[in-house]
N, C-alpha and C positions, 0 to 999 in steps of 0.2 A: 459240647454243643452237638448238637443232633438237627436232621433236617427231616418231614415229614413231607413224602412226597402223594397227592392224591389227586388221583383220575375220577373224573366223574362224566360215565359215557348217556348219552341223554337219547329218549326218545325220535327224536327229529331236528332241525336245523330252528325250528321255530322253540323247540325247547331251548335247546344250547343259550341261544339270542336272552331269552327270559331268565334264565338261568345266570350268564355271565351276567345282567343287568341289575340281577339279585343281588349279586356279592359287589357289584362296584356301588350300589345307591345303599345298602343298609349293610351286608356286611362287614366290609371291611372297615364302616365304622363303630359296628357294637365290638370288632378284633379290638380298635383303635383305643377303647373306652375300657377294655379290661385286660390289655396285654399281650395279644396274641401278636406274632409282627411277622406277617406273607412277606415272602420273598419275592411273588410275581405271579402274573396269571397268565394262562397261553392256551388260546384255543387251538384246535389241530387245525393246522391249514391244510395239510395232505399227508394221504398215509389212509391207511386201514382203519388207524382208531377216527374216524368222523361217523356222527358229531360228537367231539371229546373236549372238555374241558378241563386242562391240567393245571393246579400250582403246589407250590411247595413253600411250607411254613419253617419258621425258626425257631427252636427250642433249644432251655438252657441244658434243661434234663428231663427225663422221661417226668417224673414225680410233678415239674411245671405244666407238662402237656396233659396231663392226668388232672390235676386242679383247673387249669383255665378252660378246658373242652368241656369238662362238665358246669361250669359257670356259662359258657356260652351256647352251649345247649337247653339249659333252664332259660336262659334272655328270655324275658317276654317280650321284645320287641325283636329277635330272631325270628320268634314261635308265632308273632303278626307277619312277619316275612314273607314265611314258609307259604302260611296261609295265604294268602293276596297272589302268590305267583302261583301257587296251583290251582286258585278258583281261576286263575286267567286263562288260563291252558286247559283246564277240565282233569288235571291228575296229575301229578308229582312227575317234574321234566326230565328227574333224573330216573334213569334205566337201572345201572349196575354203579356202586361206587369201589376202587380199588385205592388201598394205603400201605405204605412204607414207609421203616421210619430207616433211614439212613446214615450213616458217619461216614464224616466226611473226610479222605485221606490226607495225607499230612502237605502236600503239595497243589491241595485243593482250593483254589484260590476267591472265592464266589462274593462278587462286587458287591456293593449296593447300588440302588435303582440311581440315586444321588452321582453317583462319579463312573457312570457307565464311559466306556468310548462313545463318542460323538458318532463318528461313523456309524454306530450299530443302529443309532437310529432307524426305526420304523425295521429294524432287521429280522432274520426270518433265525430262529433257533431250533436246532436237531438235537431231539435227546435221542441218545443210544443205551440200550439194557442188554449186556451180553450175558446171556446164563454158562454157569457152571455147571459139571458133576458136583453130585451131592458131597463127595469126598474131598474136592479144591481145596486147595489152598490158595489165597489169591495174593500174598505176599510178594512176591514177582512178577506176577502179573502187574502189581499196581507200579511195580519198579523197572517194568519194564516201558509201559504209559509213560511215565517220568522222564525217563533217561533217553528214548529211543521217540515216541511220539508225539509228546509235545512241542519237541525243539523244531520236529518237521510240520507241526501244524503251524507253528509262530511263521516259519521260514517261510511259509504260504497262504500267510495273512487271517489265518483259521483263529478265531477267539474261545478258548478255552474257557467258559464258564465257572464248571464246577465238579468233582467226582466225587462219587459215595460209591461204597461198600452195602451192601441190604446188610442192616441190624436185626431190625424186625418186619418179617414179611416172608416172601417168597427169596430163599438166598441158594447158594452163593450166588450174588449177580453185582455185575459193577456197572454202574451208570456214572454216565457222562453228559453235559449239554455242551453244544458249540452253538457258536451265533457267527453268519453271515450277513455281509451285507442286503441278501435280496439270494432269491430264488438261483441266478444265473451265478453270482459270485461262487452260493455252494458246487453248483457245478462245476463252474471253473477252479474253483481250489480243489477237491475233491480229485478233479483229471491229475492236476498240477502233482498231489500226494501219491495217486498212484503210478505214476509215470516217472517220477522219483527216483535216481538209483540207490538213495538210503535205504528206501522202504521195501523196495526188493531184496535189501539184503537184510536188514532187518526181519523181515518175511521169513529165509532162510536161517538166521541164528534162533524164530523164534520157541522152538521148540528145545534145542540145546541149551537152550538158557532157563530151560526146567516150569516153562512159564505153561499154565495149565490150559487146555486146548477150551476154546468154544466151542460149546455145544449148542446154539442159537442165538438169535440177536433179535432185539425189538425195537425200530426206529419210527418216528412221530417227525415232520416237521411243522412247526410250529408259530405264530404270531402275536405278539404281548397286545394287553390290553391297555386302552387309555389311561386305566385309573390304577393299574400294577406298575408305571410307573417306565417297564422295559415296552415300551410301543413303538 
């Protein structure tokens, strides 16, 4: 199983809007009609990437994503889509599109929209992308997330979504999504993690334990959409 993560950063806010409105009235049912099955959709609520329209699809293997992407690209009711949302706007809403295909670590746990927590409702999700050196190994690093991180985000009511490894794309990089109750929750867990005295000392083993340094981080927070099912 592999996951396909894709940013799509759009002209202005009035794009985004036309844009997200595209994929929940006709996309996601030409997906529905030949296979493709989104994991969720999430506009940027804050952060640098706005206006940003992020989701992430599910595939069996690469060779599935290769056959149905090219059937859903020829759709002629896709390709009537397209059309209709950029005569509305005067030019194609989308700006820059960025993709990754990801695998998912072995500890990665990524629900369906169907048996989400209650609680998350209407909840606010942070993905994080931390880059490596080109030379990483990220092997311990992913084990150190596991063993050391997770059990302090549980302890702090933090919902761990999902992590991938970049397969293909811009690597080494490991991403992660968390979801929050709301804005202020992330805050407060966040204080809660770092005021921690695990994660201080975790802090301090982390380098001893051979786990490879970051060299940058890219974080989004985020808000599901009606019809992706995580809203």
């Amino acid at each position: 199983m592999f996951y396909e993560l894709r940013h799509y950063d759009c002209h202005s806010s009035l794009a985004l809007k036309r844009l997200t409105s595209r994929f929940g009235d006709h996309t996601t049912k030409i997906w529905a009609r030949i296979g493709i099955e989104p994991v969720g959709f999430w506009p940027v609520l804050v952060g640098a990437h706005q206006p940003r329209l992020t989701y992430i699809l599910a595939w069996e293997d690469l060779a599935q994503r290769e056959a149905l992407w090219a059937q859903f690209v020829a759709d002629p009711a896709w390709k009537t889509a397209v059309a209709a949302s950029r005569a509305e706007i005067g030019g194609d809403p989308v700006r820059t599109i960025t993709s990754s295909i990801l695998s998912p670590l072995s500890f990665s746990h990524l629900p369906r929209q169907d048996n989400q927590p209650a609680r998350l409702a209407r909840g606010v999700f942070e993905l994080r992308t931390y880059k490596f050196d080109a030379n990483a190994k990220l092997g311990k690093t992913a084990d150190w997330f596991r063993d050391h991180c997770l059990p302090l985000f549980e302890a702090h009511g933090v919902f761990a979504m999902g992590f991938w490894t970049t397969y293909i794309g811009a690597s080494p990089e490991l991403t992660y999504m968390l979801v929050f109750e709301s804005l202020a929750h992330r805050e407060q867990a966040w204080a809660a993690v770092y005021t921690d005295p695990r994660w201080l000392q975790i802090q301090q083993e982390l380098y001893t334990e051979g786990v490879s340094p970051i060299f940058g981080m890219d974080t989004a927070l985020m808000r599901g959409t009606d019809f992706s099912g995580w809203s």
